[in-house]
N, C-alpha and C positions, 0 to 999 in steps of 0.2 A: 504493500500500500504506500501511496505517497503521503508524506507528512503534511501539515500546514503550511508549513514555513515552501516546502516542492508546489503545490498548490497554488502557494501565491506567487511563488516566483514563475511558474507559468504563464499565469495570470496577467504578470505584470513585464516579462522579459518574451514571451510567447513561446520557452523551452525550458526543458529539464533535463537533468540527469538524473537516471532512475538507481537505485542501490541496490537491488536485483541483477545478479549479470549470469550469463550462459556460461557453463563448464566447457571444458577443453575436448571433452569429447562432441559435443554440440557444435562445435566449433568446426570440430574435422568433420561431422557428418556435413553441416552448411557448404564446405570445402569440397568435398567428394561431391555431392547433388550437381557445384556449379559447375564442377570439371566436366561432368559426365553430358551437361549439355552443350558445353562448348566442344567435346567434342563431333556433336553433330550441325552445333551453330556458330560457329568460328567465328560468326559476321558479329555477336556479342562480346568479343573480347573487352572491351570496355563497358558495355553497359545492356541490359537484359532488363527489358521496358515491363518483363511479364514474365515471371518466372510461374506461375502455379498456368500457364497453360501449358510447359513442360515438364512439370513435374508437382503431383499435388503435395509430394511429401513435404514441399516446404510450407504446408499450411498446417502441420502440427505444432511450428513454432510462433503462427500468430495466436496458437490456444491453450497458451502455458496460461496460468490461472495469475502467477505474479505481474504478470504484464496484464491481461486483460481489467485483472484490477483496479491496475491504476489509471488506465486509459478511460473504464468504465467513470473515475473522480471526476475525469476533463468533462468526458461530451454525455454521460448519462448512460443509464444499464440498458438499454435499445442499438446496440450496435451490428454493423457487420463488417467484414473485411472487404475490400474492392479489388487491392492489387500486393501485391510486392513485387520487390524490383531490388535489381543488383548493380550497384555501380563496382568494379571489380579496380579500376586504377591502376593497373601495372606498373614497377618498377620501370626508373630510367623515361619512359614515353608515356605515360600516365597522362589521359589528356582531362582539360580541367570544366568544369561546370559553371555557367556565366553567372552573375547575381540576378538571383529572381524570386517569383513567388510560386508555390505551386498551386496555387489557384487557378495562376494563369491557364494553366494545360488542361484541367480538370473539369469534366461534364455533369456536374454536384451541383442540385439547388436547393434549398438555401447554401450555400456553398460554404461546406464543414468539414473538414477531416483531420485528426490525429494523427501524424506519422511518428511510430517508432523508426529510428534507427542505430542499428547496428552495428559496431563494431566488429570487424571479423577477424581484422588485424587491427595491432596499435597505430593509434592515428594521430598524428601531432603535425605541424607547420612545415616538416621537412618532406612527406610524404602526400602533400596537399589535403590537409583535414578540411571538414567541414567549418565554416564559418557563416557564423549568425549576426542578422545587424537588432539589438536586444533591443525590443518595443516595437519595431516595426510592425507587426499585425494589431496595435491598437486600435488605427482609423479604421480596423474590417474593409479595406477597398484596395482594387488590386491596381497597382504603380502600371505607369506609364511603359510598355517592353517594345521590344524592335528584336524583329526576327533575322538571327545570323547565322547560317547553317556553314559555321567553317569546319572543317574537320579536326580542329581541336577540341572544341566541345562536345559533352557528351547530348546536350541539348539544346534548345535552335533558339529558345526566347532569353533575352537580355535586358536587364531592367535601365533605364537610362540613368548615365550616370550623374544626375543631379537630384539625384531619388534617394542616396545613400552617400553616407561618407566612408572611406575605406577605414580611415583610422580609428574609427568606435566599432571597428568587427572584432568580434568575440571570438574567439579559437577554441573549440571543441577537439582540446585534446581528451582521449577514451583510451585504454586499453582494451586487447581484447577482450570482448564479450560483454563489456559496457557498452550500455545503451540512453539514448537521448529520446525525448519527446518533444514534439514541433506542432507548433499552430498553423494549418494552411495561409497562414496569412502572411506570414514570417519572412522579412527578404534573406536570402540565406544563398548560398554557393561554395565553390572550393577552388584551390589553384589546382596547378600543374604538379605533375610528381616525376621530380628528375632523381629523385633519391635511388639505390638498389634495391630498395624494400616497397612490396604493394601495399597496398591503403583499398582493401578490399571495405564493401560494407552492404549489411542489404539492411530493408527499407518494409514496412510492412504499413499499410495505409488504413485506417478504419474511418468511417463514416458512421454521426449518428443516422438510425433509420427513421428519422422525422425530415432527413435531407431524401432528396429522389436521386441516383444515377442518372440521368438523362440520355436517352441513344440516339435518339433524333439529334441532338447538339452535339455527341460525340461525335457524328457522322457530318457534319458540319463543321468540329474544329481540326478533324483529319487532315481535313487538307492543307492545312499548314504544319499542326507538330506532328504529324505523321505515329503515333502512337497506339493505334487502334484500339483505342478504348474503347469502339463500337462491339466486340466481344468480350471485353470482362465478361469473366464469371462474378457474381454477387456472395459470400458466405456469409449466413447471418451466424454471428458469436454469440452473441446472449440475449435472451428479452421476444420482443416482436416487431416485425414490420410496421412500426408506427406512421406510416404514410398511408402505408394500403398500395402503391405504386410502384413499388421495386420487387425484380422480377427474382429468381434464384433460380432460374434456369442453369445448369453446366453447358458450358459452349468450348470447342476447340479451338 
């Protein structure tokens, strides 16, 4: 469970670091899963938009009870999982993630979701860690972005840069198996990783179920971030469909 004092700092910086973390064999299972699709999707060596349409095992790690706990504090006991996702960063060529918000990308109305993430390996400043800009998801509105599909990033929307100051970013350094919690609101991104060492991490996404998925819109914002969120699968975690309007259909 999160404390108070995690709660408000949530609240109030729009992220946490959870005191619960993943064993070492969790770790190597997470490890083994991603190898095993990259080796039949090579084209993911950097980033895997959708890992449970390749493999569902990795949805027994959005339903560990410590995590879902706490995530249940944020957005309410009506939840379900939408996506996970792998940013893997390799050593040396590690390419980096521009500053943004993940709302921008996302087909969620009222437009809500918790993202854990994951440490998979130690992540600090020299490996390109994650970096958060603390308060930005206060106003709840998503910043000004400009689409730049260079092949350095792992994703195409860019927040403009008089949206954010670099020098009040936050550094999320984690060791493995620690884990952060994120407001979809949150301007947040990572560098470059020139280091020897990868800076693996995956990403597990929960929506409360009083937000809808939308597919009509996903099929509509396709055609810019290319991310086919028009097949998500839906898993509801705990509670009920509080909309009435999201499907849980399994789709490939």
């Amino acid at each position: 469970m999160l404390s108070e004092n995690q709660v408000k700092e949530y609240n109030e910086k729009g992220f946490t670091i959870l005191d619960y973390q993943l064993s070492e064999s969790d770790l190597d299972e997470i490890k083994n899963l991603h190898a095993n699709i990259l080796k039949n999707h090579p084209e993911y060596r950097d980033y895997c938009p959708t890992l449970l349409k390749y493999d569902l095992n990795f949805l027994k790690y959005a339903k560990i009870p410590e995590i879902l706990n706490c995530v249940k504090q944020l957005i309410g006991p009506n939840l379900a999982i939408w996506n996970q996702s792998f940013f893997a960063k390799p050593g040396i060529n590690g390419k980096a993630t521009p500053w943004h918000q993940d709302g921008q990308y996302w087909p969620i109305r009222p437009l809500a979701t918790c993202s854990v993430w994951l440490a998979v390996d130690d992540s600090n400043e020299e490996n390109g860690c994650l970096k958060y800009m603390p308060g930005s998801h206060k106003r709840q509105d998503l910043k000004k972005h400009k689409t730049d599909n260079s092949k350095n990033y792992t994703l195409n929307q860019e927040i403009d840069s008089s949206e954010y100051d670099e020098q009040k970013a936050f550094q999320l350094r984690l060791k493995a198996g620690q884990m952060a919690l994120h407001d979809v609101y949150i301007v947040h991104g990572s560098g470059f990783n020139t280091s020897p060492h990868s800076r693996r991490g995956m990403t597990m996404r929960y929506m409360p179920t009083s937000s809808v998925f939308d597919r009509k819109l996903a099929a509509e914002q396709d055609k810019v971030f290319r991310l086919d969120h028009v097949n998500r699968t839906l898993f509801l975690m705990n509670g009920i469909d509080e909309s009435g309007k999201n499907d849980f259909i399994i789709r490939n």
